[in-house]
Every structure is written in C-alpha cells, then in structure tokens.
C-alpha positions as CSV (number, residue, x, y, z in Angstrom):
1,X,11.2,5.3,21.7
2,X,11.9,5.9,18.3
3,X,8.9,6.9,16.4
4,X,8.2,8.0,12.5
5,X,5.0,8.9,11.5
6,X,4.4,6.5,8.6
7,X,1.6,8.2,6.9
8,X,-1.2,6.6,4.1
9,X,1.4,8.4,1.2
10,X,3.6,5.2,1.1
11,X,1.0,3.0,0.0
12,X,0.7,2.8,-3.5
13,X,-1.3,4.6,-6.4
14,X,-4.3,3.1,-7.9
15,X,-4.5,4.6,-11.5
16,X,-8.3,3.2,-12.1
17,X,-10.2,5.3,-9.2
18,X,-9.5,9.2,-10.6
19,X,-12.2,11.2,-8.8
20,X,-11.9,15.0,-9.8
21,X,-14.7,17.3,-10.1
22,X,-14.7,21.3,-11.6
23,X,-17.2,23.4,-8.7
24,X,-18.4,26.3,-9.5
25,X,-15.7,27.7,-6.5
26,X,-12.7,26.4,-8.7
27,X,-11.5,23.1,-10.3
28,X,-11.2,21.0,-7.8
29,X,-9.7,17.2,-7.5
30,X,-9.3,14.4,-4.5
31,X,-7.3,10.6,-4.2
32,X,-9.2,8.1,-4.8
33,X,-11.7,9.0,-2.4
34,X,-13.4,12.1,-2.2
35,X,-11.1,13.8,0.7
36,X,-8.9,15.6,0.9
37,X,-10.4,18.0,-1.3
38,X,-7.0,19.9,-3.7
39,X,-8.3,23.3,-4.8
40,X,-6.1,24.4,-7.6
41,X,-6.1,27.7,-9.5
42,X,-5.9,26.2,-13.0
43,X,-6.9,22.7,-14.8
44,X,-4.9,19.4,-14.1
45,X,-2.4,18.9,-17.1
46,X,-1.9,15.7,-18.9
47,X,1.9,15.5,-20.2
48,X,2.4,12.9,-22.8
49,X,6.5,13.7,-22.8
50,X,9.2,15.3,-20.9
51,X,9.0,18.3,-23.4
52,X,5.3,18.6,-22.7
53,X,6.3,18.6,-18.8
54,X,9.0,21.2,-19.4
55,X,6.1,23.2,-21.0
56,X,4.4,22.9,-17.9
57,X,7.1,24.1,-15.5
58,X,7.8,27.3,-17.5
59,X,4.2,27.9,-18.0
60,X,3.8,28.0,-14.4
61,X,7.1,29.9,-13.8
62,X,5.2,32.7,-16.2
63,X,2.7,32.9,-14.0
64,X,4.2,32.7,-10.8
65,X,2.5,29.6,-9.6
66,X,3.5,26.4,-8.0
67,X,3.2,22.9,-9.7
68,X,2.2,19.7,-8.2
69,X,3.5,16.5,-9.9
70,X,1.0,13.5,-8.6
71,X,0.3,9.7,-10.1
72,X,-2.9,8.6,-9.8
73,X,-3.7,9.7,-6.4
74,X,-3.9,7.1,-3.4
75,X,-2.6,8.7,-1.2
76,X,-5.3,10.2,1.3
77,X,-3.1,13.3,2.2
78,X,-2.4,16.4,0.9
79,X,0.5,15.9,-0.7
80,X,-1.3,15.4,-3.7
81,X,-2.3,19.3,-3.6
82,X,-1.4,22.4,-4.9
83,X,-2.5,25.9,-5.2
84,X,-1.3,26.3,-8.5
85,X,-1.3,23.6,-11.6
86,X,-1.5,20.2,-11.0
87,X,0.1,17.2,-13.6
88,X,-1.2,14.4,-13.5
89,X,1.8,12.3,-14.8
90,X,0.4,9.1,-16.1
91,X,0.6,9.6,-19.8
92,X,4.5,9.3,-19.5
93,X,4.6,5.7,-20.3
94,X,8.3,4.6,-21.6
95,X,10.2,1.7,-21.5
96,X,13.1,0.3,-22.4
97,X,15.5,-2.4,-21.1
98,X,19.2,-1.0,-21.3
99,X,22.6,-3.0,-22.1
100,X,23.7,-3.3,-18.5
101,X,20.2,-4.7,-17.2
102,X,18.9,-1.6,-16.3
103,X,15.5,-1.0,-17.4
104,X,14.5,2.9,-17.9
105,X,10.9,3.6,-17.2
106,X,8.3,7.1,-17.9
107,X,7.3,7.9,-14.2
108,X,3.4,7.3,-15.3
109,X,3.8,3.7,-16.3
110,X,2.6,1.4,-13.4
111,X,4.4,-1.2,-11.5
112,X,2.1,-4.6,-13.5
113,X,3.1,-3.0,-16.6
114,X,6.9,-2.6,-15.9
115,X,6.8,-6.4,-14.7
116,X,5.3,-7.4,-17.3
117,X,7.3,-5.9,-20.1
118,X,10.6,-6.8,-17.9
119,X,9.1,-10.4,-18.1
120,X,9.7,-10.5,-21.8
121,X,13.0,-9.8,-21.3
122,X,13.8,-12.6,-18.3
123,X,14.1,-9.7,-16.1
124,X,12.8,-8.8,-12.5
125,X,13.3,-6.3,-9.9
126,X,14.2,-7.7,-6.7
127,X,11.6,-7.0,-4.3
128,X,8.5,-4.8,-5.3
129,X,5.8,-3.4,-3.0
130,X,2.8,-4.9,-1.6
131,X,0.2,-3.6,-4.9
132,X,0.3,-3.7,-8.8
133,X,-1.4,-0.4,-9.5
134,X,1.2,1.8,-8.4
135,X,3.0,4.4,-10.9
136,X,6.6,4.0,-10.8
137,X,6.9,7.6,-10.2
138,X,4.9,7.7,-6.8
139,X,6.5,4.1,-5.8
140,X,9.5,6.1,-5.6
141,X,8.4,10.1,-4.5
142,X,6.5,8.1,-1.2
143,X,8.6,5.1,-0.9
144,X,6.6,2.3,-1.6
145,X,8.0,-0.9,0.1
146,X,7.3,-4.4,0.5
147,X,8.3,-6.5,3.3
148,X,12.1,-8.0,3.9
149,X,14.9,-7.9,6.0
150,X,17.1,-9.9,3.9
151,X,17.1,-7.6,0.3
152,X,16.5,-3.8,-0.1
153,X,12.1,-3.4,0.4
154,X,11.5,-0.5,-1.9
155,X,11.6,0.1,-5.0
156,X,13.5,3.3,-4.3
157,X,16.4,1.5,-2.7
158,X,16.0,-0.2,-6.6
159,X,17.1,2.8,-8.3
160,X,20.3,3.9,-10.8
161,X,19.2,7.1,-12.3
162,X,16.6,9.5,-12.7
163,X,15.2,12.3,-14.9
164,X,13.6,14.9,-13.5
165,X,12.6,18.3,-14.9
166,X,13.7,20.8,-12.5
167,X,12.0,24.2,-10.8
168,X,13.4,25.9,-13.6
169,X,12.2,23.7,-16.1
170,X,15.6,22.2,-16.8
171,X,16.1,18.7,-17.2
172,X,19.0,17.0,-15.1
173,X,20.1,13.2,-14.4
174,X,20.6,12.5,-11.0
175,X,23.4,9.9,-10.6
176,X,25.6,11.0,-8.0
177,X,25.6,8.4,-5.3
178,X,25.1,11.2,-2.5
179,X,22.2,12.8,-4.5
180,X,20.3,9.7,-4.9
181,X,20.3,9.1,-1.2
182,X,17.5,12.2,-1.1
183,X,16.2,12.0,-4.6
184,X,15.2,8.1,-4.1
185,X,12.3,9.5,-1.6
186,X,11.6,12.9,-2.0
187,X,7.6,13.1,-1.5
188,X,7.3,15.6,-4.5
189,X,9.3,18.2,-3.4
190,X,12.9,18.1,-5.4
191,X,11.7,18.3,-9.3
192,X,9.4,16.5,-11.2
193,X,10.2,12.6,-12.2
194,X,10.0,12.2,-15.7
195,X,12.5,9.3,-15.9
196,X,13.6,6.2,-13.3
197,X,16.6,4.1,-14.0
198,X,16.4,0.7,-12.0
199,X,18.4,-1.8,-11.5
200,X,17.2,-5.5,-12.4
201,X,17.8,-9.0,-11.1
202,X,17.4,-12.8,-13.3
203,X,13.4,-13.6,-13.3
204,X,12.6,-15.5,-10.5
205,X,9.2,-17.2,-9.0
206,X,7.9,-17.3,-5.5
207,X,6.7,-20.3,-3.2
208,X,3.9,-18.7,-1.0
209,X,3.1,-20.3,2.1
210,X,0.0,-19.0,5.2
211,X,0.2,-20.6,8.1
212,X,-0.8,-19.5,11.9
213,X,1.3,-19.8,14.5
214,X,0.6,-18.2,18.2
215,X,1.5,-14.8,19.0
216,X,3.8,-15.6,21.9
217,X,6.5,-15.5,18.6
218,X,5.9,-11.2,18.6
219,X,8.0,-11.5,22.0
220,X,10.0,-14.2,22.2
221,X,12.5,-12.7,19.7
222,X,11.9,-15.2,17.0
223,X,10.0,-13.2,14.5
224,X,13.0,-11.7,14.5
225,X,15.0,-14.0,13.4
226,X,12.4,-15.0,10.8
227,X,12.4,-11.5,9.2
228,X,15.8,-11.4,8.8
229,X,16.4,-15.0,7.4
230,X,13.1,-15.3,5.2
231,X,13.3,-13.8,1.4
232,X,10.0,-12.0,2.0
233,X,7.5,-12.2,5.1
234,X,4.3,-10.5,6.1
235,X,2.6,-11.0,9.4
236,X,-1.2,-10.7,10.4
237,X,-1.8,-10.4,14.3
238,X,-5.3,-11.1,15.2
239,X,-4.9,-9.9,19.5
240,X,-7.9,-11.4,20.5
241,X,-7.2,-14.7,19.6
242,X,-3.6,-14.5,20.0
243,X,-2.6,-15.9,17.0
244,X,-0.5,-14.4,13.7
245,X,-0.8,-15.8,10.2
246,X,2.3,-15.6,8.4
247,X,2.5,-15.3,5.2
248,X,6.1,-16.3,3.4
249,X,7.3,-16.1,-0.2
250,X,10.5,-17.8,-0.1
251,X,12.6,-17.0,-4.1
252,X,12.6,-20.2,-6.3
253,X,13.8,-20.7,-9.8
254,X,11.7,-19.1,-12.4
255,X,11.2,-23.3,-14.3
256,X,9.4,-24.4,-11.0
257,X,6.0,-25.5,-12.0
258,X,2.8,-22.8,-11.2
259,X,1.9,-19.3,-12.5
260,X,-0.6,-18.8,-9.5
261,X,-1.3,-15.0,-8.1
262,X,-2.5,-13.5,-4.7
263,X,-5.0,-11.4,-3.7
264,X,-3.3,-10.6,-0.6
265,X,-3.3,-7.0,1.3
266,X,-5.5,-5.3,-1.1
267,X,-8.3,-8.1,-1.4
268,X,-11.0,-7.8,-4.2
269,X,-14.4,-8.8,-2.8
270,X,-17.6,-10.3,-3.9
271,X,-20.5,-8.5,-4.6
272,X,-22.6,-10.1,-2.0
273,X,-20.3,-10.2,1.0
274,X,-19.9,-5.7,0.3
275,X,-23.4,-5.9,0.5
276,X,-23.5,-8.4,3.7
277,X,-21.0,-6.4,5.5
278,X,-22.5,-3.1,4.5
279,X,-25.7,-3.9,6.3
280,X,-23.4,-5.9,9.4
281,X,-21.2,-3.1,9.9
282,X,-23.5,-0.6,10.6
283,X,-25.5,-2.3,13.4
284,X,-22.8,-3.9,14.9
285,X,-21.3,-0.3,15.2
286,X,-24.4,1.2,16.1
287,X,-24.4,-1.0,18.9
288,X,-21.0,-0.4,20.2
289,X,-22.2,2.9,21.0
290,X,-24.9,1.9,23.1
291,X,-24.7,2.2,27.0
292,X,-26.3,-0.6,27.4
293,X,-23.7,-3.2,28.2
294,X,-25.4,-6.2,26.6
295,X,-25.7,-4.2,22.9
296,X,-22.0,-3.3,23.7
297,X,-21.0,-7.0,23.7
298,X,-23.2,-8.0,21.3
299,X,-21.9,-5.5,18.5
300,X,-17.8,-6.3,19.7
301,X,-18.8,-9.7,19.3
302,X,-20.0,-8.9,15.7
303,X,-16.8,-7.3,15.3
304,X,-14.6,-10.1,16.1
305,X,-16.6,-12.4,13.8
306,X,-15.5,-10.4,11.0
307,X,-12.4,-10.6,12.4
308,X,-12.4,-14.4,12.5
309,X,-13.6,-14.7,9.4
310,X,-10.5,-12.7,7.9
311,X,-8.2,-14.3,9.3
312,X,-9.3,-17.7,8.2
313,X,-9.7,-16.3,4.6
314,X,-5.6,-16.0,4.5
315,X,-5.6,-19.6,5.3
316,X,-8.3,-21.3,3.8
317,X,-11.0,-21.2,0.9
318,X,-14.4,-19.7,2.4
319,X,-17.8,-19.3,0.8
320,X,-18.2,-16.0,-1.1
321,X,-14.4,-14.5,-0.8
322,X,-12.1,-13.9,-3.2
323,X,-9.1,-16.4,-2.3
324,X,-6.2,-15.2,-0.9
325,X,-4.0,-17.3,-3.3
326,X,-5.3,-18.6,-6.5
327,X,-4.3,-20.4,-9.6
328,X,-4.8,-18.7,-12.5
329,X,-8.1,-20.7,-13.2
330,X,-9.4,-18.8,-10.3
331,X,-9.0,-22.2,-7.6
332,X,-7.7,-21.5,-4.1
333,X,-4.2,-22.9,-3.5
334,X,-2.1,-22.5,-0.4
335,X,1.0,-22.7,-0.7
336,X,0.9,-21.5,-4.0
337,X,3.7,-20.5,-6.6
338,X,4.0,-17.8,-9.4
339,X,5.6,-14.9,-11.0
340,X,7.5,-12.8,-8.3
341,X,5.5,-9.6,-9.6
342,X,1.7,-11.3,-8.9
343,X,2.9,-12.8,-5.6
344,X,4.2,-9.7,-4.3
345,X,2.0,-7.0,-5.7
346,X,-1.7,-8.0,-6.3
347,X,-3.9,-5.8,-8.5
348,X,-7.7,-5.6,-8.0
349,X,-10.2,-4.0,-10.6
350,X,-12.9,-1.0,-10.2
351,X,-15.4,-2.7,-11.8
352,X,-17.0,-6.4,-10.6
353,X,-15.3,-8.9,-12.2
354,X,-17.0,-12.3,-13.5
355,X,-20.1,-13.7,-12.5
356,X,-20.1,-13.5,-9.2
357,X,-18.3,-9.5,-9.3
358,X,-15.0,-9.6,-7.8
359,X,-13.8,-6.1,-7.7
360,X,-11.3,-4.0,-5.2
361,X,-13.1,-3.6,-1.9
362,X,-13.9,-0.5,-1.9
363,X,-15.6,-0.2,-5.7
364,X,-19.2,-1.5,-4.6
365,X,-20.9,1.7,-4.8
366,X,-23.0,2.3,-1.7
367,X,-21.6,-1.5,-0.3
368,X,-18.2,-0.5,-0.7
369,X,-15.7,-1.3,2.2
370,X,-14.1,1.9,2.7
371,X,-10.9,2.3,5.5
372,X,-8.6,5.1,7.3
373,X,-5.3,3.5,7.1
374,X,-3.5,3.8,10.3
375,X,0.3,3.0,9.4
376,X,3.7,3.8,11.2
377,X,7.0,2.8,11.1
378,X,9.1,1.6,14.6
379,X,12.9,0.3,14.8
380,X,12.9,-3.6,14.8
381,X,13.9,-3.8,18.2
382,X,11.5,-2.4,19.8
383,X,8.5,-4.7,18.3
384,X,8.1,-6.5,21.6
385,X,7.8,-3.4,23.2
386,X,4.5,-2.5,21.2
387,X,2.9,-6.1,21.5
388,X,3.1,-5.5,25.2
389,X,1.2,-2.5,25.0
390,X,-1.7,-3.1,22.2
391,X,-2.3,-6.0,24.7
392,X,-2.5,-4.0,27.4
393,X,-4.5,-1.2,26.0
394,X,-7.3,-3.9,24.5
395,X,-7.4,-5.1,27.7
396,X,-8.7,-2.1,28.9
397,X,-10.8,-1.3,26.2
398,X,-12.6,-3.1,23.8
399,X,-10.6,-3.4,20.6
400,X,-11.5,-5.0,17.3
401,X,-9.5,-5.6,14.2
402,X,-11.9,-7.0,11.8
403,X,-10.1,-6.3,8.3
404,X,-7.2,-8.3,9.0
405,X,-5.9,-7.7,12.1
406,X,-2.4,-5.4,12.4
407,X,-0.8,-5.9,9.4
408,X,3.1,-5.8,9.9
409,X,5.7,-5.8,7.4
410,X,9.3,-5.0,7.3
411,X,12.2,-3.2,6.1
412,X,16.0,-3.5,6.4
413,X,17.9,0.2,7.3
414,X,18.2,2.4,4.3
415,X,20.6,5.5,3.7
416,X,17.6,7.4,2.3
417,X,17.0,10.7,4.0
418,X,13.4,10.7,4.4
419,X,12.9,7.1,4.6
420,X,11.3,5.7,7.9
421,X,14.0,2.8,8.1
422,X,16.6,5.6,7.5
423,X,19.5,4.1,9.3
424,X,17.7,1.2,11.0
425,X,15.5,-2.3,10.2
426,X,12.0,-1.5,10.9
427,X,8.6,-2.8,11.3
428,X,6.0,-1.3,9.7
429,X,2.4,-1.9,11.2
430,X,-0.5,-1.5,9.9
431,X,-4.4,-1.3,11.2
432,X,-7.7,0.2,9.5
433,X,-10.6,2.2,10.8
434,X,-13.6,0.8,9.1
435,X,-15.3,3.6,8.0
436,X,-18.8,4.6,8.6
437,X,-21.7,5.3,6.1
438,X,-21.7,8.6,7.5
439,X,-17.9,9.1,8.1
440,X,-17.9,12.3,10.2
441,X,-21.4,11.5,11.7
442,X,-21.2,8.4,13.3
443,X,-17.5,7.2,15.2
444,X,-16.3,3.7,14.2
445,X,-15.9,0.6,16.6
446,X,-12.6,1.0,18.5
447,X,-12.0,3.9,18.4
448,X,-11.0,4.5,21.9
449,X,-8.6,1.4,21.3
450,X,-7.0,2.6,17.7
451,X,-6.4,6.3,19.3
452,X,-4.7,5.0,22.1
453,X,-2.3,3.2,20.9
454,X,-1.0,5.8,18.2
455,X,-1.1,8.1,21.1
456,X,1.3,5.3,22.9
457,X,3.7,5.4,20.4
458,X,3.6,9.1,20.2
C-alpha cells in the first residue's frame, strides 16, 4: 500500500493566534497552541522587506547560526523551530497584479487578503485551500491544498516565480520549470520566500451544495467518478451511521446572483455550545474509561450524539451553531452561492463575534474545542481499501468521530517532489482527537480506534 505521512504542516497558518513567551531558560515560541515548544538562541525578527530579510541571513551567517523562516505558525510540528534566529515573515505584505495576469505577492500577506485585492482586479486563482488565514508563504513551503480532481489543488501547483533570499543571503528568482518542481513545496528548507508569482484565472463564483448520500458510494467506485468530474468536492463520512455528506462547489459565472460565505472545515462556534461541550466532553470521556460496561456505552453514546449533531449541522440550520453556509446577513442557506475565495477558504476570528460570540473553535478560553489532527494522504485507488478497514476496526472497537466524522478531500497527481500526490491522484483523510482538559493526563475517547487505523495504514 502506498502510504505518505501527511502531517498537521499542510494545513494552513492562522496569523491571529501568535503565542510566544521569553522564559527565563531562553526565548521561547509555539504554533498556535502552546506545543511544540521552539527554543531559539536569539529573539524572533520581524522583516518588513526583502533587504531587511537579507540582513537577517547575513547576520546569522556572522554568527554561525541557522535561520528559521515561519508564517504565523499552525502548524503543530517542529518545523516551525530552530536553534538559531527565527523570522517571523508576516510584515512582508506586497502586492501587485502584473501585465500577463500574474499577480506578485510578499510571502507574509495572507490568502483573504490576496483574494480580496485580486477581486478588484476581476482576478482569481483557480482553486485555493480549505482556510483564509493562511500566509501565502506557508500555503506554498507545506503545500496547502484544497480538494479537486479536475484542476491543480494547491496553491503551489499555482505558481510562476518566486523570490527567495538564499543561505548566503543572495536573492535569486526561481523560474526554471525543473526547479519549481522542488521549490513549489519545499517545507522551509531551500531559502527563504520573500516573493511568489502566481498565475490567475477570470473571477468566478461557486454554487455550494450539502447533501447525504449512503456510504455504500466509498466502495462502489462512484466517489470516484464524482471527484474526478466535480469542480470541487469534499466528503464527510460519519461510519456509524453509514452515511457521507457531500459537500460540492460546482464554478459558475461571477454575475450569478449571491455573495454568501461558508464556515465549512474550520467552523466558528458559539459561546454557549464551547461551554456545553466543554462540560459534555469530559464526562462522556471520563466514562469511556470506565470498566464498567454500562458507563462505557453510555459515554460512546454521548459521543455519537455529538457526532450526530455535526453532521446534521453541514446540512441544516440548528440552534446555537454557526451555519455551515450563510448569506452575508448571517441566514443559513444550502445551497448557497458566493465569491470563489469565501466558499473555498473560510476564515474564523479569535475573538467572539456578535451577540451571541461566534469565534474559531478553539478561542473560548478554558471552553475552547481543542484537536490533534490526524491527516494522511493514500493513492485514489486504494480508497475502498481503507473503508473496508475503518469498518472493520470500529467494529471491533468502539470508535467515535464526533467533530465531523473523517474528513476526505482530494488531489489530482502533481510533479512536486515532496508533494503527497507526487505522481498520483490522492485522497486525503482527515480525523481529530478531541483533546482533553488535561491533554497528557487523561487519554481521549477512541483512542484504541484512531491508533489503529494509522497503524493499518502504516
């Protein structure tokens, strides 16, 4: 079986949730969360230009350290880290459409911006990934992707040119063809971004559709033919019901009537359901650990309400959750249309929005929902393969997927050399541990269930 790793580092930067701290062991910094923990000999630098980055470099050089170029830090791995200085790149904010529809943009700008000022210009990229917050610079070093078959998913695959300032502190334009192939995704190790060149397509709109179908379609061969016919798709498996909600943005003409937005894959969440399922959470895990069997059931049962209840929140509107689609009044609407940009990459806010506070999932203080995002990467083919053995292993063992379900989007094959659909279409999947109050304490509901299956497809 053909297996990549496909780690949290693809999955966008969120440039609102900068959590660094100076100990009294060092300076110290995180992601977004507080792990892992980068110890760094010297301050994290804030370049404002490509001169101030080429500063950087030589300073370094000088004192024989390493540099670690980073955007604003989602990624819950240590690629963020260095031993030596590390830039945080988001004051590199440029942009500029070019004669040939290119648009240029500084490696710290993030992806709502670009969309937006491309917008002013009737300009779009063609596919962008699944969140808004992302700096175009990490989009590209982790390759960020959306989910299609049918065009190019990243916004690597998107690019023309780059700048970059070199180990030497020299800056170079990579345009060769051949050296694009490993500078499109290069996970921070070939130079420092300043600089990305994309191409551009004619602004466009997207019709957004959620509908649930039954799961026999994961095995039949048919999703199949839907990823590779459909303009964009996403899929939500829910195993214990057997169904999957499908979610489809099929490409209409940028006149068609609606400016509507999603919420979808990174929901915001009201104020009192983070406290609700703050309280739920815990004793519903608590009681999967019990040895008595009835506790047992009882808290799985817990579980696959939550479960439930996400999975009709893609489809429906539902008391105290954000909607899934929304006009821009605030009113759930399914389908929907809008701007390519909000229907493809929602954005969520750190702070509660409006009066009942609608803010990104895990920014409610104590009540926050807080995950461990299990992701990987499989060749298309094999999809039916791994449906027949999650549904063997939560037979065995009792397996919930309360935050919705296995997430699965795709990718068509790339000539990348570090991308996961390097040389074939893939299928990314996607599940989350639910994280505990007490994360290293207390084990999370399904466990047994989540480990085995990423030790199956090991």
């Amino acid at each position: 079986m053909k297996f990549k790793l496909y780690s949290t580092f693809n999955l966008l930067a969120i440039n609102f949730l900068l959590l660094w701290t100076v100990a009294e062991a060092g300076k110290e910094y995180s992601s977004y969360r507080r792990y892992p923990l980068c110890q760094p000999s010297e301050d994290i630098r804030y370049p404002k230009s490509v001169d101030d980055v080429v500063a950087i470099v030589k300073d370094a050089i000088s004192k024989n350290l390493t540099v670690k170029a980073f955007g604003v830090r989602h990624s819950q791995t240590d690629i963020i880290c260095t031993e030596g200085i590390p830039v945080d790149m988001t004051g590199l904010r440029s942009m500029k459409m070019n004669d040939d529809n290119t648009v240029t943009l500084g490696a710290g700008l993030n992806l709502r911006e670009a969309t937006t000022f491309m917008r002013l210009h009737d300009r779009a990229f063609r596919t962008t990934p699944a969140f808004g917050n992302i700096t175009i610079g990490g989009a590209i070093g982790t390759g960020a992707h959306g989910s299609t078959i049918k065009y190019n998913a990243s916004i690597s695959s998107q690019i023309a040119k780059l700048k970059i300032v070199d180990g030497k502190g020299d800056i170079k334009e990579i345009t060769d063809e051949e050296d694009l192939k490993a500078f499109r995704m290069h996970l921070g190790l070939l130079g420092i971004v300043v600089e990305v060149t994309l191409n551009t397509v004619e602004l466009y709109k997207t019709l957004a559709h959620n509908y649930v179908v039954s799961d026999e379609i994961l095995t039949n061969g048919s999703v199949v033919d839907m990823a590779r016919n459909t303009d964009q798709i996403s899929l939500y498996w829910f195993p214990e019901f057997k169904e999957v909600v499908v979610a489809n943005w099929t490409i209409v003409d940028k006149a068609t009537p609606g400016t509507d937005y999603t919420n979808d894959h990174v929901p915001s969440t009201y104020n009192n359901f983070a406290l609700v399922t703050s309280v739920a959470k815990e004793i519903s895990f608590t009681l999967t650990e019990s040895k008595c069997a009835v506790a047992n059931t009882l808290g799985y049962t817990v579980l696959h309400v939550f479960e439930y209840f996400l999975e009709l929140a893609l489809l429906l509107p539902l008391p105290d959750w954000v909607p899934i689609y929304a006009t821009q009044q605030g009113h759930f609407k399914n389908p929907s249309v809008g701007y390519y940009d909000e229907m493809f990459a929602p954005i969520c806010h750190d702070e509660p929005q409006g009066i009942l506070g609608a803010a990104c999932a895990w920014s409610h203080g104590s009540n926050s929902i807080t995950i461990l995002d299990n992701e990987f990467s499989l060749e298309l083919s094999r999809l039916g393969d791994f449906v027949e053995a999650v549904k063997a292993i939560v037979k065995k063992t009792p397996t919930a997927f309360p935050l919705q379900g296995i997430l699965m989007r795709f990718s068509d094959q790339s000539d990348m050399y570090m991308s996961t659909s390097y040389g074939r279409q893939s299928v990314h999947f996607e599940f989350y541990l639910w994280n505990r109050d007490d994360i290293y304490g207390h084990a999370s509901g399904s466990l047994a269930g989540y480990q085995t299956i990423l030790q199956t497809l090991v």
